[in-house]
VOGU-3710 file (C-alpha; in Angstrom, 3 decimals, decimal comma):
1> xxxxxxxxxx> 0,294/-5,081/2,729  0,284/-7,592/5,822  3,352/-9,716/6,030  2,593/-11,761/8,871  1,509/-15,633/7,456  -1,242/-15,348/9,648  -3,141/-12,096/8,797  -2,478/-13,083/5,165  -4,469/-16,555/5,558  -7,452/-15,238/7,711
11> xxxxxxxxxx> -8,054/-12,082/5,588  -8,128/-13,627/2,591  -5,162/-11,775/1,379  -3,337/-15,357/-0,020  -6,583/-16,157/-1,820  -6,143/-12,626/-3,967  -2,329/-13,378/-5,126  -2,471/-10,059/-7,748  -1,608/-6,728/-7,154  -4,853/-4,884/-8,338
21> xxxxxxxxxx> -7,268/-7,432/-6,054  -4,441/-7,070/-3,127  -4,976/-3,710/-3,139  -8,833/-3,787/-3,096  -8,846/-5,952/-0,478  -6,560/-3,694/1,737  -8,325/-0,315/0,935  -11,937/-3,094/1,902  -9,828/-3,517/5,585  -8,664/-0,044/6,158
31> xxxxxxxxxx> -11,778/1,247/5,557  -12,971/-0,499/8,645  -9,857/0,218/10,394  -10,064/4,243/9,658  -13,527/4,263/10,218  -12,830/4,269/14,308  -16,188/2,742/14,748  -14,498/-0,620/14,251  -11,644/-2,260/16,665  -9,512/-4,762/15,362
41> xxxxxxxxxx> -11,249/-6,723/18,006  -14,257/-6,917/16,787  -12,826/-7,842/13,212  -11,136/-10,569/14,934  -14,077/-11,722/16,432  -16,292/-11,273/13,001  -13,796/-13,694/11,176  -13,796/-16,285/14,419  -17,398/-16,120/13,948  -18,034/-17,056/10,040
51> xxxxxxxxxx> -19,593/-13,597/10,117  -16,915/-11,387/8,451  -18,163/-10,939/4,856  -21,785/-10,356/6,560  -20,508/-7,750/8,793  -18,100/-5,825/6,393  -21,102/-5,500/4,011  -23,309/-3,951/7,359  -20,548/-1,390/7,949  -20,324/-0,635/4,096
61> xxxxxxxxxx> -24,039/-0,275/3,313  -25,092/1,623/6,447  -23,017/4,667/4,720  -24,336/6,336/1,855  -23,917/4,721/-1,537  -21,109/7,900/-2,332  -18,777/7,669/0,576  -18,511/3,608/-0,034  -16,035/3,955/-3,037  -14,655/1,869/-5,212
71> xxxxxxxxxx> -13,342/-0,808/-2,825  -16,860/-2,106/-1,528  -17,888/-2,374/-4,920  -14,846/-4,213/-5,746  -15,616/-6,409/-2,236  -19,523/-7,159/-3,334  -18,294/-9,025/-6,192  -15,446/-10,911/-4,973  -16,813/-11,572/-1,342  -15,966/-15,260/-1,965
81> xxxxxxxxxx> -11,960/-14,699/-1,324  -12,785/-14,509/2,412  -14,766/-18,165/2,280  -11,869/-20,962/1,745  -9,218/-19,264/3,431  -5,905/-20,639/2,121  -2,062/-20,923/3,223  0,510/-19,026/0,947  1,446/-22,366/-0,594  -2,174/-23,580/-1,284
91> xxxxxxxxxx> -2,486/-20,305/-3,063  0,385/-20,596/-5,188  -0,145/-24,294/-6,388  -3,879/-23,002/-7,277  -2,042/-19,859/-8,828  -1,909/-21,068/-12,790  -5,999/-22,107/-12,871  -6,751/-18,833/-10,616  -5,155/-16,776/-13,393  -7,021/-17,675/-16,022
101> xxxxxxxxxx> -10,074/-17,958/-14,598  -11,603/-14,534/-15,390  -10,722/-14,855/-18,836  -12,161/-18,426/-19,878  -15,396/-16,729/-21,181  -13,775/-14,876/-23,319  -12,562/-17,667/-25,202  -14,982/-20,052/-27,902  -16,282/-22,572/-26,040  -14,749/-25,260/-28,191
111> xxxxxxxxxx> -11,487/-23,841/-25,960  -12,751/-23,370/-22,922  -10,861/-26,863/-21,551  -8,091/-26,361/-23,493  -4,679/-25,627/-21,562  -3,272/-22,229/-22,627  -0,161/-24,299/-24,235  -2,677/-25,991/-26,550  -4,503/-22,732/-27,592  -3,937/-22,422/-31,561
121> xxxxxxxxxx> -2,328/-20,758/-33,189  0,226/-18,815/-31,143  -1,492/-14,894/-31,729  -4,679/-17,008/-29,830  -2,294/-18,214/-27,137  -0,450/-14,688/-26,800  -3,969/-12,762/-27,027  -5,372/-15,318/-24,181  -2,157/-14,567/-22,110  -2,233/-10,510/-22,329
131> xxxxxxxxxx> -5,824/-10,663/-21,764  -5,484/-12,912/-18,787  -3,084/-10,028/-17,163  -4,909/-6,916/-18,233  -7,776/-8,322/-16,035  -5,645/-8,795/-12,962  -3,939/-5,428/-14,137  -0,270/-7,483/-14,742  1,706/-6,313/-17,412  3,754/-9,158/-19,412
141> xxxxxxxxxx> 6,718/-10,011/-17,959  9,917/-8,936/-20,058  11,186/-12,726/-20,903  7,551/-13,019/-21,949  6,942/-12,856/-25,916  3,923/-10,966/-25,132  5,942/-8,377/-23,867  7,392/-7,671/-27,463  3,908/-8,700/-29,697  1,476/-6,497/-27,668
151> xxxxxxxxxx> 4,213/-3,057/-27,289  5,596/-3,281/-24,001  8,653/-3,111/-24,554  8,136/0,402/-26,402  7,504/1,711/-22,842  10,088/3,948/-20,557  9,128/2,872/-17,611  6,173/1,734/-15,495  3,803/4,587/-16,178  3,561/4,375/-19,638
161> xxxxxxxxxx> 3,295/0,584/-19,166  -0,159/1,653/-17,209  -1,062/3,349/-19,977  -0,890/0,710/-22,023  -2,561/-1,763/-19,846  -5,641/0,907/-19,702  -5,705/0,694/-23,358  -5,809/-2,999/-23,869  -8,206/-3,020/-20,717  -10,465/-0,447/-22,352
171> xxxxxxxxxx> -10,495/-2,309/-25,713  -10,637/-5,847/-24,149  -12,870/-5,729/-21,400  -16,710/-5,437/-20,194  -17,348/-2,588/-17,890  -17,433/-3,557/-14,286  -18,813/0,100/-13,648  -15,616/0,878/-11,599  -14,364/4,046/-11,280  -12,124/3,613/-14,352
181> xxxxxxxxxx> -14,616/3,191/-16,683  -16,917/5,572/-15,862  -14,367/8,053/-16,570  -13,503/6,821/-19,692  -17,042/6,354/-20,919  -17,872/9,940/-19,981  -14,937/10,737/-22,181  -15,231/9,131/-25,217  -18,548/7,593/-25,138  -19,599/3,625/-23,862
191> xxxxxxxxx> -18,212/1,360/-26,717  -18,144/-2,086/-26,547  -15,131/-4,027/-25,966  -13,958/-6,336/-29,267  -14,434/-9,742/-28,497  -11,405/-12,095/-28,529  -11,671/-13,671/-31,745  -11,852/-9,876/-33,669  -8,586/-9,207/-31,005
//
């Protein structure tokens, strides 16, 4: 991952704050990078011009659809992290809505404006919370009650924590026809995820 305050802001990298996206976003720039048919030059030059998103989807759709992987598919839908670039500190003050944001369809609509704190009762507010991480791939954090409800703590160590988070992702979540669930589905079948309220 790019440390330098810089590379984060103009690559988008402090508008994706969680490890899962991080990582897309990386594997989106090193495919350029290892392609050799790319200088960092150019890339410079593509972002100076407005034309970076445009360009990386050129270079990613002028190879054929099976050597594009999982990374450009990841890119296509979340394109928009490279249009408001932000500084580290923008991105953490927007870091509590950002979040939650995948997850507010899941709820009713009646809570869609609620905060999280006023979600009721507490299972709701727990269920919101783990389903909030699974989709940015975060387990709960140990001080967290969610780490206890939802069987974390059961876990020796952070590959059976993965495990776990594939479950409740699995179980939770629509297929975003990644990688991951195509596997799964060829394994067991495509069923549908439960919705919240039956969580």
């Amino acid at each position: 991952m790019p440390e330098d305050e810089d590379v984060l802001k103009d690559f988008g990298f402090n508008n994706v704050l969680f490890g899962g996206d991080q990582s897309q976003l990386l594997g989106v720039n090193g495919g350029l990078y290892r392609s050799g048919t790319v200088s960092a030059e150019e890339i410079h030059e593509w972002r100076i011009g407005g034309i970076l998103v445009q360009k990386i989807k050129e270079f990613y759709l002028s190879m054929p659809e099976h050597s594009r992987g999982q990374y450009f598919a990841w890119f296509l839908k979340n394109s928009h992290t490279l249009e408001r670039l932000k500084t580290r500190q923008e991105a953490e003050q927007d870091y509590p809505a950002v979040f939650y944001d995948k997850s507010k369809p899941y709820l009713e609509t009646s809570d869609h404006n609620k905060a999280v704190r006023d979600l009721k009762p507490e299972a709701k507010k727990l269920s919101y919370y783990l389903l909030a991480g699974t989709l940015h791939r975060i387990s709960p954090n140990p001080t967290d009650e969610a780490w206890y409800f939802f069987g974390f703590v059961t876990c020796r160590g952070m590959h059976e924590e993965a495990i776990l988070q594939d479950l409740y992702q699995l179980v939770l979540t629509e297929s975003d026809e990644s990688f991951f669930y195509e596997f799964h589905s060829r394994r067991r079948g495509i069923v549908p995820p439960a919705t919240f309220t039956q969580f």
